[in-house]
C-alpha positions, 0 to 999 in steps of 0.5 A: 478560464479558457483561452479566447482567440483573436479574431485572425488565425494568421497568429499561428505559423510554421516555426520559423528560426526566429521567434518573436518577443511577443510569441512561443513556439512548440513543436512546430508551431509558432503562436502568438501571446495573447496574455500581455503579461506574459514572461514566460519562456519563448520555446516548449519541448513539444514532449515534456514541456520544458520550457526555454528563452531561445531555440539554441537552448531547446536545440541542445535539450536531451528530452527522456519522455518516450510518451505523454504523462498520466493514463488514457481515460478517452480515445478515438483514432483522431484523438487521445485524452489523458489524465495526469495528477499534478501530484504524480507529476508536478514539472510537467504539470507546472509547465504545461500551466505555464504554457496555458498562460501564453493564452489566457489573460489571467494571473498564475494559479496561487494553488500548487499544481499538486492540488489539480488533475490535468486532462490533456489531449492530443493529436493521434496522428502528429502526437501533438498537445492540443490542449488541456483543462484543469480541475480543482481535485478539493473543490469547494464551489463546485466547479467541474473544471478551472481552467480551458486551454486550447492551443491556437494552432489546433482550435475550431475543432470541437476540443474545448467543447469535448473535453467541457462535455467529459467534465460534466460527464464526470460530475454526472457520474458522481451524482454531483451538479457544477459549474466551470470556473469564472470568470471567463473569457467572451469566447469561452462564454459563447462555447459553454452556452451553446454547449449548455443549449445541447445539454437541456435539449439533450435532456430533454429528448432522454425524458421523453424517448426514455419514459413510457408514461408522461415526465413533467419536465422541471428545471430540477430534472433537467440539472440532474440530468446534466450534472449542470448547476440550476442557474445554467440550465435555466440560462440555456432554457432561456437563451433558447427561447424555451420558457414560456407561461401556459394559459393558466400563467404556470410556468413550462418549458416548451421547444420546437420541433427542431429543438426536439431533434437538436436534443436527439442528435445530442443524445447520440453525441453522447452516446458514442462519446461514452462508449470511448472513455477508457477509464473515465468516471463516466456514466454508461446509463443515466437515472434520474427520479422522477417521482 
């Protein structure tokens, strides 16, 4: 699941001394709840994210954590991705789930942390959390992550997109094809769909700037690719626009133009994103067979 943002931002402020019933603040952002069942605490430790029911509380909190668990998998000067096992560290993970829960309407995993890996990131200037998925480390129905969190106060910035991407990244470089985790919310649906979109049409541009000799192009293909399940790719070819019938009624996949150079430009997204994962399981080439 990922977090869905109201329609207005106005929902995240500078802290103030006095939080709200129905906000929690971090660092120095207060947030609005979004989850109506939400219990949790009003106030997080912006470094190890203990969590506390009033600032006086938090105040008087000695925090020992010099720097953010796990170890850096992806890094640029804006921003840092670090992998945590929930094993390794199962406070922390517990309360940066809890955390999560302020902002998506869901109930509380009924699997122990220790069973998840955690990708959080941060702003590498102000050393803030931004956000973090989550991953099923036994998974049985292929999915490349469970959960998509976005903090309010730093969405719109493409980092519910970059670390969706890392994760297909991943399932890429294991050979392996997935799916995120549903349900989810509308806004989560809009992000993987448009994500999707520049994943085909990424896949797309590979197959032909890669192949000297003609590749008919297949659904297959294209979720080998991607690392994307066959049901999302054909999804995202068809919210394209981009299957059609030849004069024979064969079915094919056709694109614009401009789709054409969407794909290209995805291909160096890609790109300079893998030259900055640091240990990330990532697939510096991709091969596909095409016989």
């Amino acid at each position: 699941m990922a977090a869905e943002p109201r329609s207005k931002r106005a929902s995240v402020s500078e802290l103030t001394p006095n939080t709200t019933s129905n906000s929690v603040s971090i660092g120095r952002y207060q947030m609005q709840v979004w989850s109506d069942g939400y219990d949790g605490p009003a106030c997080f430790c912006a470094a190890c994210l203990r969590g506390f029911d009033a600032q006086n509380l938090l105040f008087a909190h000695l925090c020992l954590m010099t720097e953010p668990p796990g170890h850096p998998v992806y890094s640029t000067a804006n921003v840092q991705v670090r992998q945590v096992e929930g094993s390794n560290y199962p406070r922390f993970c517990c309360d940066l789930v809890t955390l999560g829960t302020a902002f998506i309407p869901c109930k509380l995993p009924s699997i122990p942390v220790t069973d998840f890996v955690f990708y959080t990131l941060y702003d590498c200037d102000s050393g803030e959390l931004c956000g973090f998925t989550s991953k099923e480390l036994e998974a049985t129905q292929n999915h490349i992550l469970s959960c998509l969190v976005i903090l309010p106060a730093h969405q719109r910035r493409g980092y519910g997109r970059l670390l969706a991407r890392l994760m297909y990244l991943e399932a890429r470089a294991k050979q392996s094809l997935g799916t995120p985790e549903r349900p989810y919310s509308v806004y989560a649906e809009k992000m993987f769909q448009k994500l999707w979109q520049d994943m085909v049409l990424e896949a797309i541009a590979f197959f032909h700037a890669s192949y000297t000799t003609r590749v008919t192009l297949t659904v297959g293909r294209i979720s080998q690719y991607t690392g994307m399940l066959v049901h999302d790719v054909v999804s995202a070819l068809e919210s394209l626009d981009a299957l059609k019938q030849d004069s024979k009624g064969v079915a094919c996949i056709a694109i614009s133009r401009e789709m054409h150079m969407r794909g290209f430009k995805q291909l160096g997204f890609t790109a300079d994103v893998l030259k900055k994962c640091i240990s990330f399981p990532c697939a510096q080439e991709c091969t596909v067979d095409v016989q």
